[in-house]
BAFI-3210 file (N, C-alpha, C; in Angstrom, 3 decimals, decimal comma, padded with zeros to 6 digits):
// residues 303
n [1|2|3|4|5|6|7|8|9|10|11|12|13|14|15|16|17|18|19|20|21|22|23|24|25|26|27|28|29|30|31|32|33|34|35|36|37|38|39|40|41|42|43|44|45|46|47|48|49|50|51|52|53|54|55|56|57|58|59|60|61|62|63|64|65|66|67|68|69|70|71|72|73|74|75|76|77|78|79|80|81|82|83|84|85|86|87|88|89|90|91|92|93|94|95|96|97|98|99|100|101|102|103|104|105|106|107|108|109|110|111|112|113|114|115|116|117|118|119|120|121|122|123|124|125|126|127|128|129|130|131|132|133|134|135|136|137|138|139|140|141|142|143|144|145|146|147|148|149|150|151|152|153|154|155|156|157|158|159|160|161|162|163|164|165|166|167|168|169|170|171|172|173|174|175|176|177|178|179|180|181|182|183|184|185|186|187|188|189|190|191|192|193|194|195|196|197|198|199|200|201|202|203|204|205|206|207|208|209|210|211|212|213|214|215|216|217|218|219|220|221|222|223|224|225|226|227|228|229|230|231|232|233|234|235|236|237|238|239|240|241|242|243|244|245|246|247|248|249|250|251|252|253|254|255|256|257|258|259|260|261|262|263|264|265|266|267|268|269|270|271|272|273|274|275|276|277|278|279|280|281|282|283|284|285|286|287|288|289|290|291|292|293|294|295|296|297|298|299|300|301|302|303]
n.u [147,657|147,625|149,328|151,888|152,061|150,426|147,351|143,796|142,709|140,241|137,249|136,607|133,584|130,239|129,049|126,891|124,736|124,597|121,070|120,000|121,284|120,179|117,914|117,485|118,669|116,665|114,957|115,829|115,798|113,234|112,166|113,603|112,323|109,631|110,215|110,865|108,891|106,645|108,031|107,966|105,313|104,348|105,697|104,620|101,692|102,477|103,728|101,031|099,468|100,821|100,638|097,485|097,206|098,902|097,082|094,782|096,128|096,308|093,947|092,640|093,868|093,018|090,781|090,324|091,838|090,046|088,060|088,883|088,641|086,227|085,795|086,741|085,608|083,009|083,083|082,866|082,233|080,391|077,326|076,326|074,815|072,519|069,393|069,231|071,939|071,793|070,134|071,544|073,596|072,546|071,722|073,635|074,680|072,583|073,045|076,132|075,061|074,374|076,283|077,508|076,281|076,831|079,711|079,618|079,403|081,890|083,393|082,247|083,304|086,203|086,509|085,148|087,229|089,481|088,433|088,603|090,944|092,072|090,838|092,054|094,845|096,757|099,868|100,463|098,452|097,695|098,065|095,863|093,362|093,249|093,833|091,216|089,345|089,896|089,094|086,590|085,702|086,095|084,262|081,527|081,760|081,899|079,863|078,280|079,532|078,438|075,066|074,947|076,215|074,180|072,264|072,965|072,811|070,020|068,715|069,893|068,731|066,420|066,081|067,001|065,116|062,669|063,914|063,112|060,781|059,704|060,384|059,683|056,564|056,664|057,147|054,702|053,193|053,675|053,083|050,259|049,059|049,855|047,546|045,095|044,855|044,840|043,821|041,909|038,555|036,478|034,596|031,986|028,869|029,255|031,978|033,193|031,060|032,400|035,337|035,113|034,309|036,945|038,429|037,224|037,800|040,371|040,900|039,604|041,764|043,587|042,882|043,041|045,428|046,386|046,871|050,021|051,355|050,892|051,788|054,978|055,162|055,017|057,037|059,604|059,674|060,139|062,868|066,384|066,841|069,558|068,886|066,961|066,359|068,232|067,999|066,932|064,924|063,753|062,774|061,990|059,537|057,636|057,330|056,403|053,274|052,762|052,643|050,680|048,560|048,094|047,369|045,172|043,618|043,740|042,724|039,780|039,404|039,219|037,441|035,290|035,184|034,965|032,674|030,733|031,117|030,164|027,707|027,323|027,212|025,138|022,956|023,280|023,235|020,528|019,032|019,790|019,129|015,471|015,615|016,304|013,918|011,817|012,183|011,790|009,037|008,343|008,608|007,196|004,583|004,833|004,774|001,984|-001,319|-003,977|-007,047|-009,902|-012,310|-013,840|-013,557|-011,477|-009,761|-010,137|-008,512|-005,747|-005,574|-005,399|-002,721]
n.v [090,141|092,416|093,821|092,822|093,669|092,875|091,506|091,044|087,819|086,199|084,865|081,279|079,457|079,624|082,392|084,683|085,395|087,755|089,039|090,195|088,792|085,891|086,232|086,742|083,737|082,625|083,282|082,556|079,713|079,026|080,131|078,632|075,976|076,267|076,271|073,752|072,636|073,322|072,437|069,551|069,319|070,548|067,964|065,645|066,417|066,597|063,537|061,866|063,258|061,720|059,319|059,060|059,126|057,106|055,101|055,275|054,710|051,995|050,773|051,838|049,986|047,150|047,340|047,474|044,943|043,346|043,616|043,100|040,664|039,300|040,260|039,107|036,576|037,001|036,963|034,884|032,451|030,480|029,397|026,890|023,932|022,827|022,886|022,550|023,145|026,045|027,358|027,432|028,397|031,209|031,456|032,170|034,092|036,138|035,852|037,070|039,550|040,771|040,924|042,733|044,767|045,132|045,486|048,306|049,956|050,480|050,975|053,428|054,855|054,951|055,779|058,811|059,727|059,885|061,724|064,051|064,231|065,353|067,487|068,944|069,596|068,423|066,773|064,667|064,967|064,988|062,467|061,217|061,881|061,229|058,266|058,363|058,610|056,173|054,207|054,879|054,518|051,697|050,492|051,352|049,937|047,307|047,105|046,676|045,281|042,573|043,158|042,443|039,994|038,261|038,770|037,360|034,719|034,790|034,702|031,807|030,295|030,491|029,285|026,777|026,207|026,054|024,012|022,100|021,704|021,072|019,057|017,323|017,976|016,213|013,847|013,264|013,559|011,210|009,133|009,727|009,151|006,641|005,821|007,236|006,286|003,419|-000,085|-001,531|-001,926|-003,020|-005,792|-005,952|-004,713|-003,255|-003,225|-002,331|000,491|001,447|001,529|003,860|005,630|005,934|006,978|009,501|011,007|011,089|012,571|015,451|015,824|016,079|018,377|020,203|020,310|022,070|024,696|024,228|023,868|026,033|027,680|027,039|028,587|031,499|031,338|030,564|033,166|034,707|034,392|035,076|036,616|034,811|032,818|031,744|031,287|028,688|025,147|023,782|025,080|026,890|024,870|022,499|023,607|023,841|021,277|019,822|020,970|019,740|017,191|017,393|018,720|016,245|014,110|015,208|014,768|012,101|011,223|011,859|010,130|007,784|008,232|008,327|005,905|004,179|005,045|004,329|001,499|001,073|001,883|-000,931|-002,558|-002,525|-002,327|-004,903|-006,259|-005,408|-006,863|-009,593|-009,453|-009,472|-011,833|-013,655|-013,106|-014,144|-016,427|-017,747|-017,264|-018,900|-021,281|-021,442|-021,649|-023,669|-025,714|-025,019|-026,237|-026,107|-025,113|-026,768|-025,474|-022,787|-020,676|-021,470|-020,907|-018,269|-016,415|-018,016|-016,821|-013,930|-014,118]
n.w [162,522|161,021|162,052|161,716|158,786|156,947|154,505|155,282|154,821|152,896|154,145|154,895|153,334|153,148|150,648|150,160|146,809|144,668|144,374|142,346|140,399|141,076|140,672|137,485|137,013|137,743|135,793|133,358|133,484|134,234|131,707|130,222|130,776|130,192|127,813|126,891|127,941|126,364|123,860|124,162|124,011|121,510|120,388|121,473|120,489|117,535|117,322|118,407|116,471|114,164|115,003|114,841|112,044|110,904|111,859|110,436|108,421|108,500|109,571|106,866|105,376|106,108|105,777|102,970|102,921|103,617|101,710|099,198|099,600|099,725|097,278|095,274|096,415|095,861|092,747|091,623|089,650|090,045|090,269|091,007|091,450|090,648|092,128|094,830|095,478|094,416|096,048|098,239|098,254|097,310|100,130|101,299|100,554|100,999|103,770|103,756|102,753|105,529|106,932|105,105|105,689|108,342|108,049|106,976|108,800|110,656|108,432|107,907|110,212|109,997|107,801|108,622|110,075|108,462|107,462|108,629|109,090|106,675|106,968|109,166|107,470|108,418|108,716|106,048|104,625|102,239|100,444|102,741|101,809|099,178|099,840|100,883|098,997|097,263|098,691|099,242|096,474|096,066|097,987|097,272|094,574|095,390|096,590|094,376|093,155|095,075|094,261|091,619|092,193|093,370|091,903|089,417|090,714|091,932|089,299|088,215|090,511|089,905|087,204|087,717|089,007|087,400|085,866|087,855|088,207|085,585|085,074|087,390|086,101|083,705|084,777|086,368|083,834|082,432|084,456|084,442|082,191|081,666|083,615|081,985|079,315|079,295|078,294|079,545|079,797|081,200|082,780|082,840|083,685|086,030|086,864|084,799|085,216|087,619|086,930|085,177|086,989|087,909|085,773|085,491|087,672|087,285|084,731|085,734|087,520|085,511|084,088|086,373|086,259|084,558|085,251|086,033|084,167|082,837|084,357|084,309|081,626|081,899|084,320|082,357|080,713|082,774|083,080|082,099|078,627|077,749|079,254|078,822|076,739|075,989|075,414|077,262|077,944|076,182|073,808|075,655|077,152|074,509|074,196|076,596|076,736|074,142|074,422|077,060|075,837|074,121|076,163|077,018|075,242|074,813|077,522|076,897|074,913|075,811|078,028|076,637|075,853|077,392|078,609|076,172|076,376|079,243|078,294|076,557|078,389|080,257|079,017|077,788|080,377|081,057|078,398|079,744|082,244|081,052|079,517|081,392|082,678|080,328|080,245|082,791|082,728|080,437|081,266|083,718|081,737|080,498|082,162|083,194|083,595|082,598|083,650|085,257|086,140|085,788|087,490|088,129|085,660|085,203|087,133|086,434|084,142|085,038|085,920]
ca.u [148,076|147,560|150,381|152,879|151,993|149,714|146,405|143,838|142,083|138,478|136,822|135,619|132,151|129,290|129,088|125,715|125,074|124,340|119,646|119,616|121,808|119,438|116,503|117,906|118,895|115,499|114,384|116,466|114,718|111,733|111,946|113,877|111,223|108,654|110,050|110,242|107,471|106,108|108,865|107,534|103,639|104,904|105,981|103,192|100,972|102,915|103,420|099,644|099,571|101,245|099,766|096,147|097,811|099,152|096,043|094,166|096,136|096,096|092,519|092,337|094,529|092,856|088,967|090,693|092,101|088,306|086,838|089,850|088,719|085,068|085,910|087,639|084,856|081,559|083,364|082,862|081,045|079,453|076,172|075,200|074,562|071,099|068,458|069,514|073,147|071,996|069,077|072,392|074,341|071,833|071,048|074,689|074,928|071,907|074,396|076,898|074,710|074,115|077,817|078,128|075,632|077,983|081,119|079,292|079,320|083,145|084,189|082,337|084,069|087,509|086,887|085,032|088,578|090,330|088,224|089,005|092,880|092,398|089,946|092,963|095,630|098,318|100,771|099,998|096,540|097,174|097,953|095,185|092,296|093,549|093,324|089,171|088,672|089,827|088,692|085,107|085,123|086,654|083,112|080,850|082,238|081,923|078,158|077,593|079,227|077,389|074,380|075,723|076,086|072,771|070,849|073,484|072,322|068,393|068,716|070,142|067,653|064,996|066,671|067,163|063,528|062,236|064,185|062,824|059,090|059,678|060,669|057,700|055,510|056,973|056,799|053,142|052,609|054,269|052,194|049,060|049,136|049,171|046,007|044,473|045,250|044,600|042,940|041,209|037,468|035,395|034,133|030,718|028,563|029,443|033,323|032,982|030,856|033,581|036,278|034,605|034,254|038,088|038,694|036,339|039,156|041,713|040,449|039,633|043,517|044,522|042,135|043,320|047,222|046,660|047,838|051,043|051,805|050,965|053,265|055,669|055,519|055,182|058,833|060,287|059,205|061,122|064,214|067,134|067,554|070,579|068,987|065,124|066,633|068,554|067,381|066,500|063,651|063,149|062,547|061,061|057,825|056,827|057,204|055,674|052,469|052,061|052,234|049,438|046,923|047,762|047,145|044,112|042,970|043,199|041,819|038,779|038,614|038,738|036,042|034,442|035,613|034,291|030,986|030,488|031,775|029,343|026,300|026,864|026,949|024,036|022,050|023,369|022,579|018,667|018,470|019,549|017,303|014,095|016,170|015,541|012,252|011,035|012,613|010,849|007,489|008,153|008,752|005,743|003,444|004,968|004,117|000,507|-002,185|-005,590|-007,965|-011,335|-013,708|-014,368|-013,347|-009,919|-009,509|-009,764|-007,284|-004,538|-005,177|-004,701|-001,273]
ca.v [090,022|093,778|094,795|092,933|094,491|091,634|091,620|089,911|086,581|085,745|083,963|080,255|078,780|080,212|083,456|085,218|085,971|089,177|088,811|090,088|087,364|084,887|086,205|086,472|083,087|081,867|083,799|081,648|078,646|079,263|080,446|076,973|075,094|077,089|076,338|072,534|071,857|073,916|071,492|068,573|069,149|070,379|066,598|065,212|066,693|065,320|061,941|062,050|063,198|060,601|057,700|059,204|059,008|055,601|054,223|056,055|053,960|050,326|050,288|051,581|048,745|045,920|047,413|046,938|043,801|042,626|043,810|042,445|038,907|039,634|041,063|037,540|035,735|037,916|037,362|033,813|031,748|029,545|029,810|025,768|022,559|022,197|024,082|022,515|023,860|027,510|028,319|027,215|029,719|032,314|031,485|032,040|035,578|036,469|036,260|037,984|041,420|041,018|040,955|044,191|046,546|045,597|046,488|049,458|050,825|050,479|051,501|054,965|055,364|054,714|057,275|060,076|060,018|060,409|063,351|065,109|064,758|065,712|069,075|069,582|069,708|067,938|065,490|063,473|065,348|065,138|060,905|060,309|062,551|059,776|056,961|057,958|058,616|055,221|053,484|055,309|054,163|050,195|050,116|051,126|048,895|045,862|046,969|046,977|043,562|041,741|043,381|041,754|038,349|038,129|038,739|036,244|033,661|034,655|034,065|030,489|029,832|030,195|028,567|025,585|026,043|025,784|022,223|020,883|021,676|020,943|017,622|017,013|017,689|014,962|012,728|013,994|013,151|009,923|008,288|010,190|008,811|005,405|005,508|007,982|004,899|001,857|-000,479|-001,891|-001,229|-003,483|-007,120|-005,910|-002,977|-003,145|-003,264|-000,608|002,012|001,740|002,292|005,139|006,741|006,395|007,687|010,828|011,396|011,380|013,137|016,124|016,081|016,601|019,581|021,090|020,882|023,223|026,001|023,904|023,843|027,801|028,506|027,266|028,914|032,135|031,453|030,835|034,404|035,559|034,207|036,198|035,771|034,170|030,860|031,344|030,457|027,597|024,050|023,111|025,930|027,337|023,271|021,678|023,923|023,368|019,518|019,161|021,644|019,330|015,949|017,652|018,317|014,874|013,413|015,610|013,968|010,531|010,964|012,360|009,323|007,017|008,653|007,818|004,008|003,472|005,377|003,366|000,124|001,293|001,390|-001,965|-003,413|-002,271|-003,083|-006,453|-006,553|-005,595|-007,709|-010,469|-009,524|-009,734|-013,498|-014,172|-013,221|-014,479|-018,045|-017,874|-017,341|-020,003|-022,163|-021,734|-021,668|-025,325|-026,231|-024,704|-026,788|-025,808|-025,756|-027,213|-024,579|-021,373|-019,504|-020,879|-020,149|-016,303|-016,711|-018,037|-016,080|-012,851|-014,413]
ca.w [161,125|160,003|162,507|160,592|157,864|155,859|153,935|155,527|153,883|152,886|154,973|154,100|153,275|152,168|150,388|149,582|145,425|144,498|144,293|140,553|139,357|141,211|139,373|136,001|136,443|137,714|134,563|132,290|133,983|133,639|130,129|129,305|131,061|129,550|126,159|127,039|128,199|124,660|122,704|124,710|123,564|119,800|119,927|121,304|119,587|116,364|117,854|118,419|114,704|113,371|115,449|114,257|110,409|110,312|112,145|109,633|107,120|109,015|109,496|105,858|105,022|106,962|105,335|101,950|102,685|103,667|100,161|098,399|100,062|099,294|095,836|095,254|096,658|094,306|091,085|091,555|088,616|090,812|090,979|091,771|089,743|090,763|092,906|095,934|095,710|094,130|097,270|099,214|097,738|097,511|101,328|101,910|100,022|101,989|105,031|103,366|103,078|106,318|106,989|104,274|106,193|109,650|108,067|106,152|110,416|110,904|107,696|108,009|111,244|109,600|106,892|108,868|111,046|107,654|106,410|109,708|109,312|105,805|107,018|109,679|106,523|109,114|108,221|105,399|104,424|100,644|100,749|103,386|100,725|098,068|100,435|101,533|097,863|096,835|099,805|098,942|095,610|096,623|098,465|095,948|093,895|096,115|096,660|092,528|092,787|095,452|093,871|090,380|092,368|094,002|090,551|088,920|092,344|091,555|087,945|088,493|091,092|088,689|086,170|088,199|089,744|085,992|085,053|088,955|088,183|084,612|085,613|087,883|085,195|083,037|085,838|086,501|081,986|082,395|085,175|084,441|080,606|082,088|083,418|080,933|078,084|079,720|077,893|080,237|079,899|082,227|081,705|083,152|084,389|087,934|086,539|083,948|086,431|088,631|085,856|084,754|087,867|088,427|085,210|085,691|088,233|086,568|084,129|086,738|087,873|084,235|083,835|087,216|086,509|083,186|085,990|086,227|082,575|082,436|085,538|083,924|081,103|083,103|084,913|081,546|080,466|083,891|082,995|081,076|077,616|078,316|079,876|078,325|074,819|076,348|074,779|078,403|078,500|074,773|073,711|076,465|077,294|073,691|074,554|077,824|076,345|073,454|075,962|077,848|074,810|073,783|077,097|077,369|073,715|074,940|078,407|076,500|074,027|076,924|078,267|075,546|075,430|078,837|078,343|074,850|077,194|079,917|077,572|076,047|079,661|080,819|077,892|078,106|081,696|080,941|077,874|080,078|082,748|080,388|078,950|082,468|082,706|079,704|080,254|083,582|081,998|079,474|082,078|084,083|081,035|080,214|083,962|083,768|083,543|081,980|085,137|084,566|086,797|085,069|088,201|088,507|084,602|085,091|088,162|085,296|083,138|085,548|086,485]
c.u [148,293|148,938|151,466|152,739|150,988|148,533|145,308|142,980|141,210|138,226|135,955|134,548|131,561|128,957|127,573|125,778|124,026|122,467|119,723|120,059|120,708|118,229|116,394|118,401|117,774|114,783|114,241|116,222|114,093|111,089|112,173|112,873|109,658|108,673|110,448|109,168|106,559|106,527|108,014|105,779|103,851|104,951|104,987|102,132|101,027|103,251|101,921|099,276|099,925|100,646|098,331|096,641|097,856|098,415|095,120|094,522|096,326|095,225|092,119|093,002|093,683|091,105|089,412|090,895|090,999|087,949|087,499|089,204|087,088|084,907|085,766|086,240|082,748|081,588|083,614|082,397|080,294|078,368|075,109|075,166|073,218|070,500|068,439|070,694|072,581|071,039|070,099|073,131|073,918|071,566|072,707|075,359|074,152|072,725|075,514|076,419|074,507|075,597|078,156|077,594|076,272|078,653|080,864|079,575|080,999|083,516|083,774|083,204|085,402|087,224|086,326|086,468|089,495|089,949|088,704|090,743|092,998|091,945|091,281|094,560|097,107|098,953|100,182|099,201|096,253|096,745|095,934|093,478|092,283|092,953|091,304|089,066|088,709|088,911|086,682|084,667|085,122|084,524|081,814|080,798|081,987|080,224|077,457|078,123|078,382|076,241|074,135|075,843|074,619|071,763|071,506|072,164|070,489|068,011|068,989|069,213|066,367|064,629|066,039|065,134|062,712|062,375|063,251|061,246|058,613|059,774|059,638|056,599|055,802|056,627|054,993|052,872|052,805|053,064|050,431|048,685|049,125|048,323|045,564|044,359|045,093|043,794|041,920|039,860|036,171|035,553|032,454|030,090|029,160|031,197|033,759|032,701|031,717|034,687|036,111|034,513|035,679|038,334|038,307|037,166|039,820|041,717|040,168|040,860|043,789|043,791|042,664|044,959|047,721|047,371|049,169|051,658|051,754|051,886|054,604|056,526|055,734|056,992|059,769|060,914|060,017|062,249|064,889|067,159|068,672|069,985|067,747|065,598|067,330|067,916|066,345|065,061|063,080|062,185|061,756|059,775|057,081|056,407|055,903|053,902|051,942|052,021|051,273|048,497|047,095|047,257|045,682|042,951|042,506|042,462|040,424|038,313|038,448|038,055|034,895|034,261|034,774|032,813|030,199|030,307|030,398|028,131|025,747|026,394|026,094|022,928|022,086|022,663|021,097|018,276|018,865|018,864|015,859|014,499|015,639|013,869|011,146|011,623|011,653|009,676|007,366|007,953|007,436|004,743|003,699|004,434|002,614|000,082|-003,675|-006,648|-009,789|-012,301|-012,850|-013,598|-011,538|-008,587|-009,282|-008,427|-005,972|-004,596|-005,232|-003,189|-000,717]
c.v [091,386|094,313|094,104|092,951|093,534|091,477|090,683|088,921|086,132|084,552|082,720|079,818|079,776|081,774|084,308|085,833|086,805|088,575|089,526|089,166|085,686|085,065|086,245|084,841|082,152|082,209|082,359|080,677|078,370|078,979|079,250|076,066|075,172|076,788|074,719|072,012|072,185|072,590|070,221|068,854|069,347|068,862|065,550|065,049|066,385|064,210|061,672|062,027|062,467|059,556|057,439|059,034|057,396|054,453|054,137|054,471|052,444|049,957|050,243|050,549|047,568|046,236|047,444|045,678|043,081|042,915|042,834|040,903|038,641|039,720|039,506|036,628|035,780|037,440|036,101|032,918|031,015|029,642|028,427|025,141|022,353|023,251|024,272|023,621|025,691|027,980|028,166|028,552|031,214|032,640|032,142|033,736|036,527|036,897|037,499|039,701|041,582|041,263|042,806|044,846|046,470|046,486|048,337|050,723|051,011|051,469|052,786|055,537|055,698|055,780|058,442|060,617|060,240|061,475|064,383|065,112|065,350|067,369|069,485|070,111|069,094|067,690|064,422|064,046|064,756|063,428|060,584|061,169|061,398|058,634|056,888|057,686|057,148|054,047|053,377|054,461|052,673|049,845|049,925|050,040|047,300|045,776|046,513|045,758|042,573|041,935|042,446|040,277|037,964|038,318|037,297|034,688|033,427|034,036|032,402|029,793|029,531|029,544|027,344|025,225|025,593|024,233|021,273|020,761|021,044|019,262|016,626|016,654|016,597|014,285|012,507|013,303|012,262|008,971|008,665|009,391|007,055|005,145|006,240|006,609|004,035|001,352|-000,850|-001,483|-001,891|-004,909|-007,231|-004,873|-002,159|-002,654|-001,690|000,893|002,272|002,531|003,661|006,188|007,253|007,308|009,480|011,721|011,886|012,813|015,015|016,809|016,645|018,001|020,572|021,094|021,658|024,298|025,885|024,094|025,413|028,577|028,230|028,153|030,787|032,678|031,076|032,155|035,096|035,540|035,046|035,580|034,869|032,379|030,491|030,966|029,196|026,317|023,623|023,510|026,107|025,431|022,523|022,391|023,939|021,529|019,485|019,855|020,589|017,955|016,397|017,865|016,645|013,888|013,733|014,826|012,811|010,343|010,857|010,953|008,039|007,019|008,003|006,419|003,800|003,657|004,221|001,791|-000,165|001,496|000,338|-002,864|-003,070|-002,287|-004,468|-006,883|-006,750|-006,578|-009,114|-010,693|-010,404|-011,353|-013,821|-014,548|-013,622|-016,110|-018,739|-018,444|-018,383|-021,051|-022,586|-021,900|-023,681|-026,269|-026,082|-025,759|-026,139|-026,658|-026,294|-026,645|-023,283|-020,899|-019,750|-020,576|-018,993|-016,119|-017,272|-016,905|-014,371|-012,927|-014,206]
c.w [160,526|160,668|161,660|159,208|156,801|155,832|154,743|154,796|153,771|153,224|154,430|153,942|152,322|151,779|149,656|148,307|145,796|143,948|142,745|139,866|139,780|140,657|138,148|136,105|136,473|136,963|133,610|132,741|133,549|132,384|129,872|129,818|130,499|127,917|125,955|126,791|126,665|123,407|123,076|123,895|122,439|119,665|120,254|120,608|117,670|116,253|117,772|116,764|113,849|113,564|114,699|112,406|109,867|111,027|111,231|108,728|107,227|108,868|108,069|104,994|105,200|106,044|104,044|101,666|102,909|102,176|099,608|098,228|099,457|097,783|095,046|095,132|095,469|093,301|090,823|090,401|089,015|090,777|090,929|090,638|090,035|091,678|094,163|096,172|095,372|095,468|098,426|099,313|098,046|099,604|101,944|101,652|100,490|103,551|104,711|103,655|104,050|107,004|106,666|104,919|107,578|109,296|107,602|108,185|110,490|109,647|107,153|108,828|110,713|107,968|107,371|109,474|110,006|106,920|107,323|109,588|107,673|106,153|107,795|108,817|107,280|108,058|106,960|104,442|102,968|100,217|101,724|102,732|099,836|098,585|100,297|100,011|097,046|097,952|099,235|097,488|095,502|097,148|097,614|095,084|094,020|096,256|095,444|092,531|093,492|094,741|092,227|090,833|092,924|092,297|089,571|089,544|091,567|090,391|087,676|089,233|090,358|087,604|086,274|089,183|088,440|086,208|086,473|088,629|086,685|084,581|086,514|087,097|084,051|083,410|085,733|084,944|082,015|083,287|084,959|082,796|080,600|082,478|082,810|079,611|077,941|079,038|077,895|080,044|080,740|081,442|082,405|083,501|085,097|087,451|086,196|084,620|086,617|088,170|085,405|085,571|087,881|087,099|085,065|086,746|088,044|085,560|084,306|087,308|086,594|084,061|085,089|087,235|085,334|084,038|085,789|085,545|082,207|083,084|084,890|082,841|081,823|083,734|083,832|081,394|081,469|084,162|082,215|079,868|077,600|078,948|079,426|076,608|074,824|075,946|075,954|079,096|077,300|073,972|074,149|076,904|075,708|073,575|075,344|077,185|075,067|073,966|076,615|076,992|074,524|074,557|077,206|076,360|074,238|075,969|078,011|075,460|074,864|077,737|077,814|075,856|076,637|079,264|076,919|075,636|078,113|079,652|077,028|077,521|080,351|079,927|077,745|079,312|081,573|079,976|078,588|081,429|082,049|080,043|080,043|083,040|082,233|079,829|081,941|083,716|081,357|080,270|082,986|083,264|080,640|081,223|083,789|082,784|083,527|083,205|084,641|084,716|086,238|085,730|087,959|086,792|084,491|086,132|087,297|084,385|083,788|085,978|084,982]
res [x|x|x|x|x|x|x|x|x|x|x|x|x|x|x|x|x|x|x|x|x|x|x|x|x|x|x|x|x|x|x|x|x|x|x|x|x|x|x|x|x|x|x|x|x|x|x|x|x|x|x|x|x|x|x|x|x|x|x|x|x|x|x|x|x|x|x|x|x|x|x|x|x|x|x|x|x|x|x|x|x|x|x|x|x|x|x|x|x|x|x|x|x|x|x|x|x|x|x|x|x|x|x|x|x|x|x|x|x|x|x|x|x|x|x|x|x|x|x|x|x|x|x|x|x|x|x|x|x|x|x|x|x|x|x|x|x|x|x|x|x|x|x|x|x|x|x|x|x|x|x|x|x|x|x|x|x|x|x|x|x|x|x|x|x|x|x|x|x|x|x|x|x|x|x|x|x|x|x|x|x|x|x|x|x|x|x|x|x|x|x|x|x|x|x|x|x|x|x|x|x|x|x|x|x|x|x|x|x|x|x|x|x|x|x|x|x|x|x|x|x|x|x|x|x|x|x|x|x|x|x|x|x|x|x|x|x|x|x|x|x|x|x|x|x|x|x|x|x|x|x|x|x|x|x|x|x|x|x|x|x|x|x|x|x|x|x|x|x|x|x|x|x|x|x|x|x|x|x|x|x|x|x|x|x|x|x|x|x|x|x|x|x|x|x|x|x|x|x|x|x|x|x]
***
């Protein structure tokens, strides 16, 4: 080729690059992989940031939407038609705090994790400061109301514990006032004793249920204004208090009646003893016969 006069022509395939351009370009590699992998964890690390944010504000969502339901449920008026239903109630609000000091475990967890994204000043920080602070005060709040329903609950209980014992003791004045009264007073000693004993009984009961009549007044006294001025309390322990002296009055004059009762019948009894005894005597003296020997003269007249 060179003899007739012509250039000659690079040869095909593979051609070796110049070793600085292969290290400047495994530079520029590097570096871009280097500033990847950097971009790549930047985003992570704010993916990460975000996920921890708007978990932050789910959970604080979802421990709101519990009070909310709670809140709802506190601010109830309920508190029972009777003593059965309110120790129901109360038994049932009892549960409840046992409920509130669980969640009180979770829903520290779910705000120490929002004071730490607030201490880190990320994403969000200023919003998720607001959130604890309402969140914080939402709780409180819910504590000062259960606290507020549970004394409501107690107060009713006591209420309703009042009218059930109050009611008793009526009962108790009512049947006790029937035999305290009775007219009944014997139609003989043997009768009468007897009567008298039961009454001495009775009598005994009424003297030992003065506690009953004092307790009550007592759990008046422990009620709120609010239900101790009520007709059902202010009203009725001056009742039932003057039903128990009066009961106490008559037991005491039937006492009497049956002791009075119980003296004529046993005076009767002996004076008809001696009737006996002296009709006896009469009887044999009409029978005797005047003996004719001396001796059996003194012999009558020792009989």
């Amino acid at each position: 080729m060179s003899l007739l006069g012509m250039s000659p022509t690079p040869p095909l395939g593979y051609q070796p690059c110049d070793p600085a351009a292969v290290r400047e370009r495994v530079a520029q590699l590097e570096l871009g992989y280097r500033e990847l992998v950097a971009l790549a964890g930047r985003r992570r690390s704010r993916l990460e940031e975000s996920r921890r944010l708007w978990k932050f504000f789910w959970d604080a969502g979802e421990e709101e939407a519990w009070m909310g339901e709670q809140e709802r449920l506190l601010s109830s008026e309920d508190v029972g038609r009777d003593l059965t239903s309110s120790l129901r109630l109360l038994s049932q609000h009892a549960a409840f705090r046992g409920e509130l000091s669980a969640r009180a475990t979770s829903l520290e967890e779910v705000l120490a994790r929002g004071k730490d994204l607030v201490a880190q000043g990320g994403l969000g920080a200023a919003e998720v400061a607001r959130r604890v602070v309402e969140v914080e005060g939402r709780w409180r709040a819910l504590g000062e109301l259960a606290t507020q329903r549970e004394r409501r609950l107690k107060e009713a209980a006591g209420f309703f514990q009042f009218q059930a014992e109050a009611t008793d003791v009526e009962r108790w004045l009512e049947d006790t006032s029937r035999l305290a009264t009775s007219p009944e007073l014997g139609h003989d000693e043997y009768s009468t004793r007897s009567l008298a004993r039961q009454h001495r009984e009775v009598q005994e009961e009424v003297r030992n249920h003065r506690p009953a009549i004092d307790a009550l007044q007592d759990q008046a006294e422990a009620l709120p204004p609010a239900l101790a001025t009520r007709p059902e309390v202010a009203q009725r322990l001056p009742e039932l208090d003057r039903r128990y002296r009066e009961l106490v009055a008559r037991a005491e004059g039937r006492g009497q009646d049956l002791e009075d009762a119980l003296v004529f019948y046993t005076m009767r009894s002996e004076a008809d003893a001696c009737g006996l005894w002296v009709g006896e005597k009469e009887q044999w003296l009409h029978a005797m016969e005047v003996p004719a020997k001396l001796e059996d003269l003194e012999v009558v007249q020792q009989r």
